[in-house]
N, C-alpha and C positions, 0 to 999 in steps of 0.2 A: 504494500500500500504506500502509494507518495505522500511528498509533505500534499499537492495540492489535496488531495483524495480524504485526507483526515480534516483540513480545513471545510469542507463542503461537508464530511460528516459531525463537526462540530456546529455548524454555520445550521442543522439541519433540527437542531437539539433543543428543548424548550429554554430561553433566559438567552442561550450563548446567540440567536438570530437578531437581537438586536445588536450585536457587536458588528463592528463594520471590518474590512480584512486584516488592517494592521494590529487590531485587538484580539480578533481571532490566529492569527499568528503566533501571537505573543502568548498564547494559551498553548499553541500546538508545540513553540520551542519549551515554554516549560511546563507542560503539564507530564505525568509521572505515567507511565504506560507499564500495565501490569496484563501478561499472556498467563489466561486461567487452562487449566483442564478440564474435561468433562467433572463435575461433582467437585472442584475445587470450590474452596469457599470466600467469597470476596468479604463478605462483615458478617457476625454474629449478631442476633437479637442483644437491645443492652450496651455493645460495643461503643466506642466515643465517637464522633461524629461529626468531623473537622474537614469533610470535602465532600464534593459530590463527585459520580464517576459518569462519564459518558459512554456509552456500546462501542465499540470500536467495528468490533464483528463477534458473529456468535450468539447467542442469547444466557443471558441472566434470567436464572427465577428467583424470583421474591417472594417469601414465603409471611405471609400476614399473619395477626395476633389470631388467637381463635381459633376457627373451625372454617378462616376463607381459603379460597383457591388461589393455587398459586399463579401468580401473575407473571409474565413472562418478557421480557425487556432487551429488544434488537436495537439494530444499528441506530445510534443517534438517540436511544434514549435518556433521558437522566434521572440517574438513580442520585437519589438524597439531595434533591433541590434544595431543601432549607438550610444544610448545612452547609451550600457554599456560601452562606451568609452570617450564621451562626453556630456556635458548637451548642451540638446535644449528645444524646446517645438516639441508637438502630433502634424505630419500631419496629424488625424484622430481620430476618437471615438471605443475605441474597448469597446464592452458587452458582457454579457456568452450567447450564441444562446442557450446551456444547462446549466444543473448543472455541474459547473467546477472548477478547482483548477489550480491556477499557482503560480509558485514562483518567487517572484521579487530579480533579481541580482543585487543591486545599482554599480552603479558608482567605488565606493569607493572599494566596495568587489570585483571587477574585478580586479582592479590597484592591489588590496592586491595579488591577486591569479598571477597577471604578474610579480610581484616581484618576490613574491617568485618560480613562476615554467618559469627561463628566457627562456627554450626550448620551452614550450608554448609559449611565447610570442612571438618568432621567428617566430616561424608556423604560427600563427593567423594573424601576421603583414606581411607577404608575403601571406597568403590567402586574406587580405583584400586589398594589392597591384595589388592581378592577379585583382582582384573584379572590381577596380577601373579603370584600363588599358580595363579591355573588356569593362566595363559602357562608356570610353572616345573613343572607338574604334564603340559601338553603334552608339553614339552620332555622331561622325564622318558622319557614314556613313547615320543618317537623316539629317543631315546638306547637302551633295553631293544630297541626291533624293531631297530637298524640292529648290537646285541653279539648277539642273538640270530641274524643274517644273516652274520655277520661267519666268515668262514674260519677253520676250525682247522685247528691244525697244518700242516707242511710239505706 
């Protein structure tokens, strides 16, 4: 895979399409490129959570709290979006369902690329604002059906 071919597959990724080429660049020279095996394991549930990784190639599954199915995550997806912003820990286990490659954007190398490209950062901070308005607008409206369901009286 070329340098171009990993910039179009990061350029493809949720957060990193606002970045414009020279931003996206500057991700592909440093971001950290980790080749999984089949059932290798990229994060434990719990784990700290100081980067997000993007699909290189291959597929990632995610495996969710509970009793959900597991989700499956190809080229250009982004696993742990919040954390190229802030440190947490893994709501979940992700492993390579194939032989795969992704590359981990830490923490640190996002903030570096929001410095320096502030139009990005505008973009991506009013994309992750609409984000969070529809998620509270969701949320809303399962709160009204579960008062609407909800038992009256004795």
């Amino acid at each position: 895979m070329g340098f171009d071919d990993d910039i179009a597959i990061l350029a493809a990724a949720p957060v990193f399409g606002f970045l414009d080429e020279a931003a996206l660049r500057l991700l592909t020279f440093a971001g950290e490129r980790h080749p999984l095996s089949p059932g290798g394991i990229l994060f434990r549930r719990g784990d700290r959570a100081d980067a997000g990784y993007v699909v290189m190639s291959g597929q990632i599954a995610l495996a969710p709290r509970g009793q959900g199915a597991l989700v499956l995550a190809g080229p250009s997806a982004l696993i742990g979006r919040n954390a190229l912003f802030v440190v947490g820990r893994r709501p979940s286990e992700a492993t390579a369902a194939a032989a795969s490659e992704v590359m981990r954007i830490s923490a640190q190398l996002m903030g570096r690329v929001l410095r320096e490209f502030p139009e990005a950062a505008a973009a991506i901070h009013r994309w992750l604002a609409d984000d969070l308005l529809d998620l509270t607008r969701d949320l809303g409206s399962v709160r009204e059906m579960l008062v609407d369901r909800a038992p009256t009286g004795p």
